[in-house]
N, C-alpha and C positions, 0 to 999 in steps of 0.2 A: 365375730369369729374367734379371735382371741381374747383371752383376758387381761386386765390391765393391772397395772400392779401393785394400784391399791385395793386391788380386790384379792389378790395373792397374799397380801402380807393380813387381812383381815381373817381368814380363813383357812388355817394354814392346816389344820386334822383334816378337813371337807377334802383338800386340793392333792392331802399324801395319798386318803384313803381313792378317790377317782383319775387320779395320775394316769396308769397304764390305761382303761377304757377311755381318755380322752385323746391320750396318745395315739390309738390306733384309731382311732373315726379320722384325727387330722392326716393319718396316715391314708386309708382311704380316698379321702377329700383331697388330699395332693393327687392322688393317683388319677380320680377322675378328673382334677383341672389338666394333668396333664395328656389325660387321653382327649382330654376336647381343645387344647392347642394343637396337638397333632392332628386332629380334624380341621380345624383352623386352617392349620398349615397345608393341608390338602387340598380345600377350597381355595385356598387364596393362589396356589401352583395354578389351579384347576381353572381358578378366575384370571391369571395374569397368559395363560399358553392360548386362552382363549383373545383375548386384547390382543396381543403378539398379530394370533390369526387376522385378528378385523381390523388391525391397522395392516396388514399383506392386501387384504380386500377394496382397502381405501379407497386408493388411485381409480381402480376398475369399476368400482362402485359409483364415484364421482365421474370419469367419462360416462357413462353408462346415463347416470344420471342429466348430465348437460346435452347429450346426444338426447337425449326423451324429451326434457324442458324446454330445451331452446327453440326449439320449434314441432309443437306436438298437435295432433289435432285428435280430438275424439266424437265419437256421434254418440248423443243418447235423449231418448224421450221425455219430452217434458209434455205434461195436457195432452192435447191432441195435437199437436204437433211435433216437429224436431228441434235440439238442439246441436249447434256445433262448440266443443270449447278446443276452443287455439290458447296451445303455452306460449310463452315469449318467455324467455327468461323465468322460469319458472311462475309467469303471474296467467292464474287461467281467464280467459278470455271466452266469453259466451254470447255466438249470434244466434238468432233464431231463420231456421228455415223456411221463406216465404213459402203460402198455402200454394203459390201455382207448380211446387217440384215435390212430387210424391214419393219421388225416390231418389234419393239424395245421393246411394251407392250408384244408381243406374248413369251419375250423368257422365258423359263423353268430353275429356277439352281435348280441342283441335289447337293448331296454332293460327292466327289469325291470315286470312287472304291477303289482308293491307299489307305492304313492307314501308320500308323507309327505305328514300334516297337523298342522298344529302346533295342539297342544292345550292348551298350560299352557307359563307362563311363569314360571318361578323366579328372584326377586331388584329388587331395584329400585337404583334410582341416583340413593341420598344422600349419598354421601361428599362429591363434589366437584360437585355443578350446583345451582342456587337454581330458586327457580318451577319446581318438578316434585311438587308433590300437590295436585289439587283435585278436587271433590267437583260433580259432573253432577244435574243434576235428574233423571237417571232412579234415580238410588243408588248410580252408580258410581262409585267412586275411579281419577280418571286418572293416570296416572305413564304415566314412562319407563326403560327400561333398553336399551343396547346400540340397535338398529336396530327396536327395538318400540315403540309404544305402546299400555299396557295399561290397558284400561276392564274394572278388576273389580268386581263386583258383590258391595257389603258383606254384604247379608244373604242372598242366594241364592248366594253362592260360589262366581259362575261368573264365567269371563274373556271377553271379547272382544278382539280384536286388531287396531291399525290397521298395515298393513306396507309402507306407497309409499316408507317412507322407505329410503338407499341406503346409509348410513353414521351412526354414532351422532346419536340426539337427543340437542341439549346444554337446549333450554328449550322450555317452553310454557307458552299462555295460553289462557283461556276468553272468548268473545264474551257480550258482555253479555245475550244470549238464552241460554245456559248448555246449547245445545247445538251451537254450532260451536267447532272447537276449533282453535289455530293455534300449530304445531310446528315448529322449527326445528333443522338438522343441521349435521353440521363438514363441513368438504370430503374428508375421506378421500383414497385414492388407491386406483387401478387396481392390478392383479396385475403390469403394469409397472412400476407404481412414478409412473405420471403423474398428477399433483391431477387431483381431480374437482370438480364446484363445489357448493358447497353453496345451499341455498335454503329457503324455507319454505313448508307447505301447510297452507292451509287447508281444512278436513274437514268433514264431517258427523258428530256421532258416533252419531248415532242406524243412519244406516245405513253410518258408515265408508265413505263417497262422497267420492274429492277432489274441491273445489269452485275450487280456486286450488292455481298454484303460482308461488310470489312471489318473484323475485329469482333467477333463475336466469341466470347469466353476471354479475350485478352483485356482491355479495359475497364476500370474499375468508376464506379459512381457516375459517369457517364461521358461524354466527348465537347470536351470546350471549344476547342478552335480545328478548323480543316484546311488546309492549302495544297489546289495541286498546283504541279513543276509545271512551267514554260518552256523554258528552251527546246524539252521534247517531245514536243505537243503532247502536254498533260501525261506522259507515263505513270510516273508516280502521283503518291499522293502520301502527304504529311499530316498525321494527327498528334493532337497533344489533350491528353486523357483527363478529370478530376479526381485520381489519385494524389494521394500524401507528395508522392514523388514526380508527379505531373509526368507519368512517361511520355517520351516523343518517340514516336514509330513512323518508321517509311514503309509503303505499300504498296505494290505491283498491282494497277490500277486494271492492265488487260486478266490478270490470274487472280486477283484478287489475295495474294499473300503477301506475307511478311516481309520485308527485305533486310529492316535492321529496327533494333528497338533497343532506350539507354534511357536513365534516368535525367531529369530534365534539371529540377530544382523542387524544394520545400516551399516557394514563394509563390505569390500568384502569376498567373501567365496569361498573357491580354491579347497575345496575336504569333501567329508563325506567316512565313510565306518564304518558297523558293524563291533564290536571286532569279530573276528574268531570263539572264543572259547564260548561268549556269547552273544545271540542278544537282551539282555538288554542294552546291552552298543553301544554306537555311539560314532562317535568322527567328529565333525569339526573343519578346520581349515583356515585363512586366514590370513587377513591384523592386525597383531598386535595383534591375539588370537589363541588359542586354548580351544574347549569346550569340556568338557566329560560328554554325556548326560544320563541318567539312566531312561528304560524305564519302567514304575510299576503303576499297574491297570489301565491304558490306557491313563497313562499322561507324557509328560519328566520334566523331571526337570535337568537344568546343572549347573556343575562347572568348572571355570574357571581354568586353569592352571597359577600356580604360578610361574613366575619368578624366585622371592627374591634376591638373592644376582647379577644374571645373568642379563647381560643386555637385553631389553627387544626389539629383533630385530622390524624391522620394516612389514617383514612380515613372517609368515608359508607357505612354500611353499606346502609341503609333509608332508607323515607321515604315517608309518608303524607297524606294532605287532611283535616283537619279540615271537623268539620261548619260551620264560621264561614270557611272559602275558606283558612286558614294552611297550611304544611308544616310538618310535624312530621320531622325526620331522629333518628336513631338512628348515634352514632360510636362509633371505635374508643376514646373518650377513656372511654364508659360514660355520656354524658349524652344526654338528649333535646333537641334544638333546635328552637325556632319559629321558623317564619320567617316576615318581610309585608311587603308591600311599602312603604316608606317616600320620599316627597316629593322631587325634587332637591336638594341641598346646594349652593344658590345662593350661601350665600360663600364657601362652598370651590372649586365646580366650577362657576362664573361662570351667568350669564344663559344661560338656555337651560337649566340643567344637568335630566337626562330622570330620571324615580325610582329607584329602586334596591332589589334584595331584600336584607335587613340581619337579622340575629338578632332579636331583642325577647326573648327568656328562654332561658335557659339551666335544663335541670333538671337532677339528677346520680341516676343511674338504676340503675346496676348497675355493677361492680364487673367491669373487661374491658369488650370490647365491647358495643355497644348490636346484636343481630342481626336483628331483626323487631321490626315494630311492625303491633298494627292496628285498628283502627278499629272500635269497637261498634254496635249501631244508637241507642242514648242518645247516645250523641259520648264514650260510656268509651274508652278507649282501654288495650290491654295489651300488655306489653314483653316481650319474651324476650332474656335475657339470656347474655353468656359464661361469665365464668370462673365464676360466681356460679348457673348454671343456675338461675335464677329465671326464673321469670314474675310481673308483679306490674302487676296494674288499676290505671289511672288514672282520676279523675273527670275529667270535660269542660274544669276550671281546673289540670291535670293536679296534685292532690293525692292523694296514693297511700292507696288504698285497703284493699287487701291483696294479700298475696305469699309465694309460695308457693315451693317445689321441685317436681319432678314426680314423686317418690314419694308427695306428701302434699299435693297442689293440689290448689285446690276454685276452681271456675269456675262455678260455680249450677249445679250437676248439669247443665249440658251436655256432649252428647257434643265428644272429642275425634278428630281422628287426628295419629298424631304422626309423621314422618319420621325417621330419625335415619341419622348417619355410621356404624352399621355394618349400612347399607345393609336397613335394619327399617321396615318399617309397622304402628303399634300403635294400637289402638281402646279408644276406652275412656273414663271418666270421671274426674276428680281425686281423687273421694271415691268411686269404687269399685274404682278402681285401673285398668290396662292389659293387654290382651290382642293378642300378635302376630298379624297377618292376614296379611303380606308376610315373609319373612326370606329372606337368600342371604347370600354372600360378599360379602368386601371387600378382596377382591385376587387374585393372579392364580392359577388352577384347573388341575391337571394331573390329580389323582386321581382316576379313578370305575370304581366296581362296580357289580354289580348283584347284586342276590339272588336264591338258585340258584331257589327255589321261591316266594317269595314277591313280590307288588310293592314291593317296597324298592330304594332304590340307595343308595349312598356317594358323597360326593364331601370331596378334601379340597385343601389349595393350601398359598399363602405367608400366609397370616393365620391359619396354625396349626391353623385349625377345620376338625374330623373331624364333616360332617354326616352325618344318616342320613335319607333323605327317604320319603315314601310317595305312590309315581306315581297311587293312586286316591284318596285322598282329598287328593292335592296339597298336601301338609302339610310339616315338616318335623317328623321325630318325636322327636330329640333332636341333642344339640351337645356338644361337648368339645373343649379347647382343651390343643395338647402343647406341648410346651420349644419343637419344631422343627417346619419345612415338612414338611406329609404331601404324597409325590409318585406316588405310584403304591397301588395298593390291589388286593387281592381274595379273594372271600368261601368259605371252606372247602366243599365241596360238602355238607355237612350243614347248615348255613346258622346254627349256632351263633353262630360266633367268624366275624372279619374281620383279615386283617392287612394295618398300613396300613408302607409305606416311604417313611423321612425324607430330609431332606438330609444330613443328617453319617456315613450308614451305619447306620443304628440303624433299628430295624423294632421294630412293637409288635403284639399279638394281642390283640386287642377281644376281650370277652363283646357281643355285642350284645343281651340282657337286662338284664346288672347297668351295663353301659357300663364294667368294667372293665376294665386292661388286667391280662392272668393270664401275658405273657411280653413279655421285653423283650431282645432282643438286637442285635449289632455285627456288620456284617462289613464290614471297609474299613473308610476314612475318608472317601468319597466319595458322593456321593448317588445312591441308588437309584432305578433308574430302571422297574424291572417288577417285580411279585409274581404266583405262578401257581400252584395245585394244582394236584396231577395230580387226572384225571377221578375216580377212588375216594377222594381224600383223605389216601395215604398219602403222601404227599411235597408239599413246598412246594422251589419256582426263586425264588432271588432275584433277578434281572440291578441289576448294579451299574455305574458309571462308572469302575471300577476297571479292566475288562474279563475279570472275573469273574462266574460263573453261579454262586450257592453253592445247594448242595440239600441238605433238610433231611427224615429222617424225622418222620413225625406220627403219634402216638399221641395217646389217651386223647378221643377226640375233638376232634380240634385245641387242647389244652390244654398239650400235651407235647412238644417239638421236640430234634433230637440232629440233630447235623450228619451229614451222609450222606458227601459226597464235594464234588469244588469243578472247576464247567470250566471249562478253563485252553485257549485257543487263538487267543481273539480278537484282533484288531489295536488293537480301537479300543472305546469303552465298549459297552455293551450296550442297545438301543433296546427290544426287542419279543421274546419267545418265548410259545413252543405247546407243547402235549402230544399224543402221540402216543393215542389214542383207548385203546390196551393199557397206556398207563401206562412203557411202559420207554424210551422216547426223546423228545428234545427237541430243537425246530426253532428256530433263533434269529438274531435281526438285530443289525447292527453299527452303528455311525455313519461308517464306511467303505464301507458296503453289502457286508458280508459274507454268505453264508447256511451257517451250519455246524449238522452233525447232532451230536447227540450221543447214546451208547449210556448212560442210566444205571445201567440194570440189572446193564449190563456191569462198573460202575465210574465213571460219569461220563466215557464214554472219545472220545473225537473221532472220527467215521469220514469215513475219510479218501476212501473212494469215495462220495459222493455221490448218484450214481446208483443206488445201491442203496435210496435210498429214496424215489426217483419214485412208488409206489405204497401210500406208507404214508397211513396217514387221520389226521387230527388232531382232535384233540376239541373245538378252537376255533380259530377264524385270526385272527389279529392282529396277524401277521407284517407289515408292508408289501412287502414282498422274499417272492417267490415265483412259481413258477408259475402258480399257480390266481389270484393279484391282476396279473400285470402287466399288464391291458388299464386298470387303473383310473390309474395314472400318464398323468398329461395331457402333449400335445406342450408341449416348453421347460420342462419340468421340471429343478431344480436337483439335485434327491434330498432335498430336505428339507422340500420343499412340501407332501408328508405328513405329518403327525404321527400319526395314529391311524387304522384301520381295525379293524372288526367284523365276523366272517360272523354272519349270525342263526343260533338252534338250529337252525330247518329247512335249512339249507344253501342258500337258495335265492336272497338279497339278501346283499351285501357294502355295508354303511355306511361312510364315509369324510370323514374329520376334515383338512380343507387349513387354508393358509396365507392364502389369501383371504377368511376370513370365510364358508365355504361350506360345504354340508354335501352328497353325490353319494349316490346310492344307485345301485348296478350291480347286473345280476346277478350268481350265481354259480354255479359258476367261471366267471373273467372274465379268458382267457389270448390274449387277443391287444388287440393296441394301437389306440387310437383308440376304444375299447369305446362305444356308446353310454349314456348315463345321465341319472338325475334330477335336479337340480343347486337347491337351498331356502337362502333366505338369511334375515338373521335377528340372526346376529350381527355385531357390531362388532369384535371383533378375529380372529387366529387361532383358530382352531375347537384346541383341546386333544388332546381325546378323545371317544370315540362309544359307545355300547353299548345292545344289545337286552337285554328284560327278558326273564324269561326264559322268559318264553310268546310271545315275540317278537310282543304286540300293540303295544308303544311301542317308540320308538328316543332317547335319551335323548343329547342330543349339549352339551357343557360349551366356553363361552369363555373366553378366558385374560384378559385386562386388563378384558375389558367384564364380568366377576363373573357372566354370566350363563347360565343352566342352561336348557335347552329340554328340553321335553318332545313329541316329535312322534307321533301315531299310525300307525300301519300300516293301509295301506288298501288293500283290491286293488282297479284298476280298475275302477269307477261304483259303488263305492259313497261313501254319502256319509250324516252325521250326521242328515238329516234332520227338519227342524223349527229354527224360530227359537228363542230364548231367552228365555222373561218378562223384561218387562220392568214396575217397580215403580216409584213415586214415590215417594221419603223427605221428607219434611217437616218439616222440624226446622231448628231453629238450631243449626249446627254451626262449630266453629272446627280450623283445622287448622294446626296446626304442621309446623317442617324444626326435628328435632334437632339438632343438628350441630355439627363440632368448627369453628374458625374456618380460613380459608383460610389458606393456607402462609403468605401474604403476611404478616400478621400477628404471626405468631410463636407465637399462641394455638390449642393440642391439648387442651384440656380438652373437655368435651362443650358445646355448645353450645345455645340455640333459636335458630332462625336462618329462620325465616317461619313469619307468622301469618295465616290469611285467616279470614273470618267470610259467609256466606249463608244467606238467608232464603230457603225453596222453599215 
């Protein structure tokens, strides 16, 4: 474009004589570069107001979009047939429409005739809550687990159930009449993910009527501890919240309002109870305090309990009223404290100075924590201890009496019940020993089977125990504990043996007679996610997180296993398979949302057309991914919001295990979306797993964190159980224990006694 200058100085007459005509072309030539920057510039405005726009579009674009992908279904023709493709997260999903439904738009879902009724409640929740066992003047033992509270009836062995509550009970207390009962929950959260608020109600237990519901919008994260007043027969009632600030609130138990509400403390708070004698006074106590609160013209005001010379433990565990008006506390140091009130310290704290609550004795108790204390009708008083699992009677001058363990305790042949951390309720005497009434798990639950012919299920989880329950007499019939987590389980169709799959790859083959294990194998290194025979017996699936399916022959009555073949196609590990009704194929889910057939008879061989097996029958569905289940995925599903689904034997109800704490019963088949259903709450956390038994009179559905196992009955439409349940008066002096290990806080996992109550009926 230009010249250079050794070409200027070479031709210098050429460069005088064409000067002006080259001058004016570069003239020109500026001109048009600069009309095509200002083009340029046009476009690029033109292009940037446009971006502007479609990032304004974005957001609405993107909802728009996850509202269509997340759960989308379309119909369109393939051959001579139908297809359906289901989005899940934007991955499209394609079943094919079996030849017996010619019109796919034409079909009708009802919600199913079946209902659930909840019948039996398996487990209780001792590991980690205080004040969860007491004893009702009709004979029933009240406890908590997961979203229940259960009034089972000790000598007649039957349950009733209180269920207003919406998210786990953390505590309860009894009304000085011994049959209103007042329960308190955590705040939980919504399927969005928004806090719900927690509250407390007060009941009837006689007829399970709520009477009160206490604090609803006022407490935060949920309700720790509840005590009502004595002195006035139960007027009030005292709660202490898990807010930052631990509020303590007093509550008009006939009106159900507020009376006074103050901030409590930043530390943790283990226990409240009004003085007996006057319900002015409060007392709580935890982590490195004790408060003595004084209740007057509608305000508390507290004082701090004085140390002085006494070391100042690290925490309060308990704490009791002596029959002479003193406090008796129980610390982590392993001594009993008295406590009384003592005179102002006028030369210390000048003229005026007000009284003070001060130690007066120190006793040294147990060895570990001090974890319950309580109070006799003499003014004995007896201690449960930590690391030292003693109990041991005090006389009234607290000189120790005798002391025991609790294999070999004698308490005057009175009856016991006992509580303990692995989530066990035991009955029983010192000197005749104990008998479990309550047992469940103590941590989180994936496994459960059911047995082919009998009323038996299996359940197994992460606290290693492989239980074996019995749904009619609501027992557990035996227990055994492996190396590793049992995650998946089921039972050979001869109903022998059971194999249960670990976490490390390793699978084992129960006798369920002898309870031993007769086979022990590996595949992978990964954990197992499904166990499956085929309908005859002669083949066990194992789905693995490997993203392997290994199948295995069975001889000699499920005693004998040889590897068959192994299928190899998946993306992603393996969630769920079925068996083909004939035995030679196998239907299976992915954690991708895959659904692939497989030929085993063939070989274990992948078929790659699909559609060829729109019309095949399955011998149990369990799949979540399918045709015959897609109406039971609820709208704004993630794809994981399932975890377990069950057709019953009669093919007629499809049970379903969400992410909400919820348990659905649909019809079945149930192929189109928005299906109507029955939807039973119950538990506290995600629901696990589900299964009919196998007369499909129960539906048997397992929570994951909240340890807790339901038992629900099958009921078709009006019918109903018919008749109330005796009810009995026990009269006895009874003392009831909390086993238990010591809170994390502490440090202390030894077993523990960790509450005592005593009542006269």
């Amino acid at each position: 474009m230009f010249l250079s200058t050794h070409e200027v100085s070479s031709q210098p007459f050429k460069f005088s004589a064409e000067y002006p005509d080259r001058v004016s072309m570069m003239e020109g030539r500026l001109q048009a570069q600069e009309d095509e920057i200002m083009l340029l510039k046009s476009s690029l405005a033109d292009a940037l107001r446009r971006l502007r726009l479609h990032d304004q579009l974005i957001p609405l674009l993107k909802q728009q979009i996850i509202s269509c992908l997340t759960l989308f279904f379309t119909l369109s023709h393939w051959l001579t047939g139908q297809s359906i493709k289901m989005f899940i997260r934007g991955r499209p999903i394609t079943m094919y429409v079996p030849s017996n439904i010619q019109n796919y738009e034409d079909l009708r879902m009802e919600p199913p005739v079946e209902k659930l009724e909840l019948d039996w409640v398996y487990g209780y929740r001792g590991r980690d809550c205080r004040a969860n066992l007491y004893l009702l003047s009709s004979g029933e033992a009240v406890y908590f687990i997961a979203c229940v509270v259960v009034l089972y009836h000790i000598n007649n062995r039957t349950q009733r159930h209180y269920r207003k509550h919406t998210d786990c009970v953390r505590c309860l207390t009894i009304h000085p009449d011994k049959v209103r009962v007042a329960s308190g929950q955590t705040a939980g959260v919504d399927k969005d993910g928004k806090p719900l608020q927690p509250y407390v109600h007060i009941w009837d237990s006689s007829t399970l009527i709520t009477l009160q519901q206490i604090g609803l919008g006022t407490f935060e994260r949920g309700v720790g501890s509840v005590a009502f007043s004595f002195a006035d027969a139960g007027a009030f009632l005292c709660v202490i919240d898990d807010s930052n600030e631990h509020m303590l609130s007093v509550w008009d138990c006939a009106k159900g309002t507020k009376h006074t509400e103050v901030k409590s403390t930043n530390e943790a708070v283990f226990a409240v109870e009004f003085n007996p004698s006057d319900s002015t006074n409060i007392i709580t106590c935890g982590k490195s305090h004790i408060y003595f609160w004084t209740l007057s013209a509608g305000s508390l005001t507290k004082k701090q309990g004085i140390f002085g010379k006494y070391k100042k433990p690290k925490f309060i565990q308990c704490f009791v009223f002596s029959l002479t008006g003193d406090v008796l506390t129980g610390d982590s140091e392993g001594n009993i404290l008295t406590w009384g009130k003592s005179p102002g310290d006028i030369k210390t704290l000048g003229k005026g100075a007000k009284e003070t609550f001060q130690i007066m004795r120190q006793t040294r108790a147990h060895d570990g924590s001090v974890f319950t204390l309580c109070m006799l009708q003499g003014g004995a008083l007896l201690s449960g201890g930590g690391k030292d699992r003693k109990i041991i009677r005090w006389s009234a001058d607290l000189a120790p009496e005798r002391e025991c363990e609790v294999k070999d305790a004698y308490v005057n042949g009175e009856e016991v019940l006992v509580g303990t951390t692995r989530n066990a309720i035991l009955r029983g005497t010192f000197s005749d020993g104990f008998v479990a009434i309550v047992q469940g798990h103590v941590d989180e639950m994936w496994g459960l089977a059911t047995h082919p012919s009998q009323d038996v299920f299996l359940t197994c989880g992460h606290d290693r125990q492989v239980c074996v329950w019995n749904t009619a007499e609501h027992k557990l019939d035996w227990c055994t504990t492996l190396e590793e987590y049992g995650l998946c389980a089921d039972f050979c169709p001869n109903g022998a043996v059971v194999s249960v799959g670990l976490s490390t790859g390793r699978w084992l083959v129960l006798d369920l007679q002898t309870k031993e294990v007769i086979s022990d194998y590996t595949d992978g290194n990964e954990q197992l996610s499904v166990m499956r025979y085929s309908p005859d017996g002669s083949f066990l699936a194992v789905g693995s997180h490997d993203n392997f399916i290994y199948v295995y022959n069975v001889t000699e009555c499920g005693r004998r296993y040889s590897r068959y073949g192994k299928c190899n196609g998946h993306s992603s590990f393996i969630t769920h398979l079925d068996w083909s009704k004939d035995g030679k194929y196998i239907m299976s889910n992915s954690g991708d949302y895959e659904i692939l057939y497989w030929d085993v008879a063939g070989g274990c061989k992948l078929l790659r057309n699909r559609y060829e097996s729109k019309d095949r029958e399955w011998a149990s569905y369990t799949c979540v991914l399918g045709f015959h289940v897609m109406g039971v995925w609820l709208e704004g599903s993630d794809g994981t919001d399932i975890n377990a689904l069950c057709r019953s034997h009669s093919e007629r109800v499809v049970a379903v295990a969400d992410d909400f704490c919820k348990v659905h019963l649909f019809q079945y088949p149930c192929p189109k979306p928005k299906a109507p259903n029955h939807s039973y709450e119950g538990h506290g956390s995600h629901v696990t797993n589900v299964r009919f038994t196998h007369c499909d009179s129960h539906l048997l559905s397992m929570g994951g964190k909240d340890t807790c196992i339901l038992q629900w009955e099958v009921k078709r439409a009006g019918t109903s159980d018919g008749g109330d349940r005796g009810k009995e008066t026990l009269r006895v002096n009874l003392i009831t224990f909390y086993w238990s290990h010591a809170p994390s806080t502490t440090g202390e996992e030894d077993l523990t006694v960790k509450s005592l109550h005593t009542y006269q009926f």
